[in-house]
BANU-883448 format. One record per residue (C-alpha): residue in three letters; residue number from 0; z, y, x. Coordinates in nm, 4 decimals. Example, Ala and Ser with C-alpha at 12.3 -4.5 7.8 and 13.67 -1.06 7.14 Angstrom:
NODE type seq        z        y        x
NODE  ALA   0   0.7800  -0.4500   1.2300
NODE  SER   1   0.7140  -0.1060   1.3670
//
This chain:
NODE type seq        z        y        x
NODE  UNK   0  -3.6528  -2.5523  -0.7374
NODE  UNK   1  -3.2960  -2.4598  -0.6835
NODE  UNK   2  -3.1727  -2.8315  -0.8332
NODE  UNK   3  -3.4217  -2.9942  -0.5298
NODE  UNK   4  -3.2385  -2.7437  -0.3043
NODE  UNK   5  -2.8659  -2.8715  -0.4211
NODE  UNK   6  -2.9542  -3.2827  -0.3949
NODE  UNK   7  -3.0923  -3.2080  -0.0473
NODE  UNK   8  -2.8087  -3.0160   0.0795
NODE  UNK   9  -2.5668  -3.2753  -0.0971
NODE  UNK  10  -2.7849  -3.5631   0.0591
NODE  UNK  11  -2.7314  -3.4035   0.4178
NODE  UNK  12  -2.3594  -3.3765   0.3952
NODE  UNK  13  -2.3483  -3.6999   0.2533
NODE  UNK  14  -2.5583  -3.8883   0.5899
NODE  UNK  15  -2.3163  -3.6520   0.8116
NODE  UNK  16  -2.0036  -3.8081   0.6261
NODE  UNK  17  -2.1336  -4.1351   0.6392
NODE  UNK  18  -2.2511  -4.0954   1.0520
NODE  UNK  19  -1.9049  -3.9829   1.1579
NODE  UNK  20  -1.6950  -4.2685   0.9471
NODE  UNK  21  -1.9287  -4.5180   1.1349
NODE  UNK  22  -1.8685  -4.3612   1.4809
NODE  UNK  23  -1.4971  -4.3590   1.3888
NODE  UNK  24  -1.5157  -4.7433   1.3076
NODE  UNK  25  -1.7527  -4.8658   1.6020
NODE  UNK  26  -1.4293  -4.6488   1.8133
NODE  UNK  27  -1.1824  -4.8292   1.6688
NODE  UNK  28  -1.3350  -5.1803   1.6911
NODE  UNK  29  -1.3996  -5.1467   2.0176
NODE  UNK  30  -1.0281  -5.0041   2.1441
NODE  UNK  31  -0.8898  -5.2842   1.9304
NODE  UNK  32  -1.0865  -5.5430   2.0883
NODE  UNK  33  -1.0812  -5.3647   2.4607
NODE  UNK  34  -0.6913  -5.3801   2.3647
NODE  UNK  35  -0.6360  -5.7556   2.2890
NODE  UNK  36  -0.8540  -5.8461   2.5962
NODE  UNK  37  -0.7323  -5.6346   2.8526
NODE  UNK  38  -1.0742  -5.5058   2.9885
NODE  UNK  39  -1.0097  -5.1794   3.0465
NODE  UNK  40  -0.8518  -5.3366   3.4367
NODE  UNK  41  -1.2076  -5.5196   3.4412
NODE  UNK  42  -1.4527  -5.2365   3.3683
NODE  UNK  43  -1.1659  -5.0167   3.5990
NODE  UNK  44  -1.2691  -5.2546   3.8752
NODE  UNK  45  -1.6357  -5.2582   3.8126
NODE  UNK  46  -1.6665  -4.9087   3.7975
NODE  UNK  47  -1.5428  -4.8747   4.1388
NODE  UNK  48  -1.8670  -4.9778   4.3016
NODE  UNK  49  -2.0664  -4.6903   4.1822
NODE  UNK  50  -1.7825  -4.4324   4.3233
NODE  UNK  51  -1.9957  -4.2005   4.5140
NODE  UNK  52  -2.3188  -4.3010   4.3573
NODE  UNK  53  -2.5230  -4.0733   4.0934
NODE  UNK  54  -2.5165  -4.2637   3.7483
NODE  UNK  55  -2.5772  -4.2960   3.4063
NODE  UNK  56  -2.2434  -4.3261   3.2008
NODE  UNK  57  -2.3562  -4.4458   2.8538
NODE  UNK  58  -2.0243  -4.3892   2.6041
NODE  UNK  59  -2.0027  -4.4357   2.1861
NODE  UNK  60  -1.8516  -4.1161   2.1907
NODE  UNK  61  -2.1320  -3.8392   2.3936
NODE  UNK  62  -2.3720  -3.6327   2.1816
NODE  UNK  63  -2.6521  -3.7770   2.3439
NODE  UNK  64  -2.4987  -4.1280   2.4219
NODE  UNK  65  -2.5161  -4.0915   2.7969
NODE  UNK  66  -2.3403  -3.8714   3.1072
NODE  UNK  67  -2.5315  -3.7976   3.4306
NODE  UNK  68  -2.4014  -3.7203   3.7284
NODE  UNK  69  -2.1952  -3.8805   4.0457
NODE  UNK  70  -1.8770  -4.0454   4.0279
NODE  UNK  71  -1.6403  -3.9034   4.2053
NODE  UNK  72  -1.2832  -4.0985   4.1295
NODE  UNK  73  -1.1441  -4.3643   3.8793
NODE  UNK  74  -0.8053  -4.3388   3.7481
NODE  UNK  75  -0.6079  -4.5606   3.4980
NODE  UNK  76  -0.8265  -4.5321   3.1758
NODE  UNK  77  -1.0523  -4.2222   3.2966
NODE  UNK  78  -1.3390  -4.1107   3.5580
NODE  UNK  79  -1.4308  -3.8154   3.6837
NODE  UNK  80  -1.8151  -3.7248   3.6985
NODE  UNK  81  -1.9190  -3.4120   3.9007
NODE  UNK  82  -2.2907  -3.3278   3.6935
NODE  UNK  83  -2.5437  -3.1760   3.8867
NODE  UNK  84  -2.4687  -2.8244   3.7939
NODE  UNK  85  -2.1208  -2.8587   3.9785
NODE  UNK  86  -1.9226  -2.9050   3.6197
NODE  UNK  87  -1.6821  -3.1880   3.6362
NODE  UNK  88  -1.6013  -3.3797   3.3289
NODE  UNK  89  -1.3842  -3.6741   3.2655
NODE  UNK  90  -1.4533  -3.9872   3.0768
NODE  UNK  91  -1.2499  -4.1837   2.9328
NODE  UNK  92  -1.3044  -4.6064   2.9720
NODE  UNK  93  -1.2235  -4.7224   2.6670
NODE  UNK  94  -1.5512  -4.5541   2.5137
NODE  UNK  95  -1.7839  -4.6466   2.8479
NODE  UNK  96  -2.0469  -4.9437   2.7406
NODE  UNK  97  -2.2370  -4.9407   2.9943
NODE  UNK  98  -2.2941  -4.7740   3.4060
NODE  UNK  99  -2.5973  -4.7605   3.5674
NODE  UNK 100  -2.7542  -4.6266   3.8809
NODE  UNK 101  -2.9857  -4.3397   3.8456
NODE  UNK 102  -3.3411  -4.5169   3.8834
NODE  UNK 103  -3.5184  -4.4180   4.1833
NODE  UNK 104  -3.9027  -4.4740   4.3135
NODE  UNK 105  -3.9916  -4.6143   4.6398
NODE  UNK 106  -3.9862  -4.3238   4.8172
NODE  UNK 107  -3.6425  -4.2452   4.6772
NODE  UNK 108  -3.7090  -3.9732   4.4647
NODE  UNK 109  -3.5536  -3.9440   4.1020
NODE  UNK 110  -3.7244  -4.0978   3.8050
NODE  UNK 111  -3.8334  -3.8174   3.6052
NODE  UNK 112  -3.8558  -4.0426   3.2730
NODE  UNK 113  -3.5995  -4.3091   3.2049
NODE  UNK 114  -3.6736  -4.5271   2.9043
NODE  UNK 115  -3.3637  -4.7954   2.7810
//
C-alpha cells in the first residue's frame, strides 16, 4: 500500500514540475515575441478604451487565468484594476491576452454565468 502511496505522491510533484516549466516557457515566448514586435504600445493603446469600464483581464500568469474589476489607469507596461471589493491590483501588459467587457443582459444587469 505504502509503494502506491510513494508513485502517487512522486506522480503529483512530477505534473506540478512539469505545469510550472510550461507556464515559464508560454512567458517567455510570448515577451520574446511581444519584444521583437513592439506590441506592448499597441495593446497600451487598445487598452485605453475600456479605462473606466468593468472588465475581464485574461493574463498567462493569474491563478484562475482572468482579473475582474474596472480599469482605472494605464501606464507604460502596467494597469491598474480597482476589484469590486475596493483592492487595487496592477497588471502587467506583457502577460494580458485578452480584455473584455463584463457581459451584461438587456436590462443591464451583470451576467451571473460567463462561459469562454
Amino acid at each position: 500500500m505504502t509503494n502506491y502511496l510513494w508513485i502517487v505522491v512522486i506522480l503529483i510533484i512530477f505534473l506540478c514540475i512539469r505545469k510550472k516549466r510550461r507556464t515559464a516557457a508560454a512567458v517567455w515566448q510570448i515577451q520574446n515575441r511581444r519584444k521583437q514586435n513592439k506590441e506592448i504600445l499597441v495593446m497600451k493603446e487598445l487598452a485605453k478604451q475600456f479605462i473606466g469600464k468593468e472588465c475581464i483581464i485574461y493574463t498567462i500568469t493569474s491563478n484562475d487565468g482572468s482579473v475582474q474589476g474596472v480599469i482605472k489607469e494605464i501606464d507604460d507596461g502596467g494597469m491598474v484594476i480597482e476589484r469590486n471589493s475596493g483592492e487595487r491590483e496592477i497588471v502587467n501588459l506583457d502577460f494580458v491576452t485578452r480584455i473584455r467587457e463584463y457581459p451584461r443582459k438587456k436590462n443591464g444587469k451583470k451576467k451571473g454565468l460567463i462561459l469562454d
